[in-house]
Structure formats: structure tokens, C-alpha cells
N, C-alpha and C positions, 0 to 999 in steps of 0.2 A: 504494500500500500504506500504510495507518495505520502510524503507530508509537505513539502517541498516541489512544486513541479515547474521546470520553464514555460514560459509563455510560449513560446518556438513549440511546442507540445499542440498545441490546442488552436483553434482558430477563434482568435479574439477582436473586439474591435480597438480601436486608438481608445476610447473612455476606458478602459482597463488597464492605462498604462498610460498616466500622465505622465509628462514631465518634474523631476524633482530637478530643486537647486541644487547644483553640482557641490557647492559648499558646504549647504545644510546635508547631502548625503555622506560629505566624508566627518561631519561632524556627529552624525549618528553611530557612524561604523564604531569611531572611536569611544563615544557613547556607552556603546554596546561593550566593547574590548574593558570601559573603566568599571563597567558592571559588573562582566564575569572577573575580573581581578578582585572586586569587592568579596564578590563570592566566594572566592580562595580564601580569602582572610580569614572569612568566619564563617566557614561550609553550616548553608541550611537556613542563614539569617538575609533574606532579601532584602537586598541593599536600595530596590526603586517599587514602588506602587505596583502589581498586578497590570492594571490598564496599562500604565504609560510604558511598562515593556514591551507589552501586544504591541500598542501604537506605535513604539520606535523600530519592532521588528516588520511589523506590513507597512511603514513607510519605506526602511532597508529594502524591502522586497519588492516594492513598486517600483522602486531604483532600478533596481539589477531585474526587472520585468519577468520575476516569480509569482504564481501564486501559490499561499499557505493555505491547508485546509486546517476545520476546525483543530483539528488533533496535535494539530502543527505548532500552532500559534499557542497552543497550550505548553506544549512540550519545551520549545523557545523560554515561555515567561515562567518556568518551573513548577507549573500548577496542574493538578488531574482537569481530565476534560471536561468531566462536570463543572467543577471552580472555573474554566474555562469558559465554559459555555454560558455562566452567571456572567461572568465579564462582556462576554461580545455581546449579549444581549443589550445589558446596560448601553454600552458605547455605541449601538445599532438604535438606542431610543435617543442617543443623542445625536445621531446622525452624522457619526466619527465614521462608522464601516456598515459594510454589506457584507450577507451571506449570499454566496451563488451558488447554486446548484451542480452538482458534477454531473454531466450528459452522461458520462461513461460508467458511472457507479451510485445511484442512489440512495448508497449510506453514507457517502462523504458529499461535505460542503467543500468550497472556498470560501476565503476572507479575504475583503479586499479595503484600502482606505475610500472614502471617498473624498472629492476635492474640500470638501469641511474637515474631515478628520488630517489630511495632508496639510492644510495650513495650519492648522491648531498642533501639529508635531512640528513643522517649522516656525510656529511663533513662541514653542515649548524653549526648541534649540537657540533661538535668536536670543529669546532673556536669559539661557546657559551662559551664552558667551559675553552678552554683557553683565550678567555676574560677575564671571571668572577675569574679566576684562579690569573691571571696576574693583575687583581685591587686590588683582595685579599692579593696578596703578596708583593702588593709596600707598 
């Protein structure tokens, strides 16, 4: 079973794969990278929110034009898929993502951002960097 599939896989439209800011994507990557090092530190204690790791992982994803099914995006933010599934719901009532249907298998979904959830992850990363900007410079 994917958890993980290219888009090159499937026949998708252009709305399935916006554009990210090239910027905001390597600053998520990196994101990601300070996350799982958190996690070494002190295996078991998650270092960032449930959602906003979903959110940073299917922004990552949009980028490099994957898509995550649910099982995925679970796996990704360290959570069972049921606690999973509580999450994407929530973030699907605030119109962060979508669940798409798989053609090919009607026990798996995909998860995707939508352009509200893709800005609201790049307006998450913008005030990162002007944090880290703004501690740097006092």
C-alpha cells in the first residue's frame, strides 16, 4: 500500500499541485529536519502540534508534487490513524485540506492542502523566520 505516491502516478489536474514559494519550501524541509532532531533528544515527546506537522508535511508534499494518503500523513506526524483522522477532519472544517478519493482503491484516501491551508503554512513559516530573525538581531 503507498503512503507516499508521485503525482507522475496518476492523472491529475494543475489544482493538485500548486505552486509553492521556493523559499518557504526549503524552509519547511529544514523545519521538518529541526523537528525530527527534537525528537532524538527526547524520543516520544513531540516537539510541534499534531496539525501543524500534517500541514508542514502536505505543504512538503505539494512541493515535490506527492500525494499523502490518510495513513501517511498520520505516520509522518507520529500519530495512529484514528488520532489522525481527528486531525484532518478538524483542519478539512477549516478548510486547511481535502480528502480525495483513490480511483484505484476505495479504502484509501489522499490528502491534499488546499490554497487556504498552503498560505496559512506559509504565513506559519514567514513569522518563523521573523522570529528567529528578530532574536538574531537583538
Amino acid at each position: 500500500m503507498y503512503l507516499v505516491q508521485n503525482h507522475a502516478q496518476d492523472t491529475i489536474g494543475p489544482e493538485d499541485a500548486p505552486n509553492c514559494a521556493p523559499n518557504y519550501y526549503k524552509i519547511a524541509k529544514n523545519y521538518r529536519r529541526h523537528l525530527e532532531s527534537c525528537e532524538r533528544l527526547v524520543p516520544g515527546l513531540q516537539p510541534a502540534g499534531t496539525g501543524w506537522v500534517m500541514l508542514v508535511e502536505l505543504y512538503i508534499a505539494l512541493h515535490e508534487k506527492q500525494r499523502i494518503s490518510v495513513s501517511g500523513v498520520s505516520i509522518m506526524a507520529g500519530v495512529p490513524s484514528t488520532t489522525g483522522l481527528r486531525y484532518l477532519d478538524a483542519l478539512a472544517l477549516k478548510g486547511a485540506v481535502v480528502r480525495l478519493p483513490d480511483n484505484n482503491d476505495r479504502r484509501r484516501s489522499w490528502v491534499r492542502l488546499t490554497d487556504a491551508g498552503k498560505n496559512t503554512v506559509e504565513q506559519m513559516l514567514a513569522g518563523l523566520v521573523t522570529a528567529i530573525n528578530t532574536a538574531t538581531d537583538a
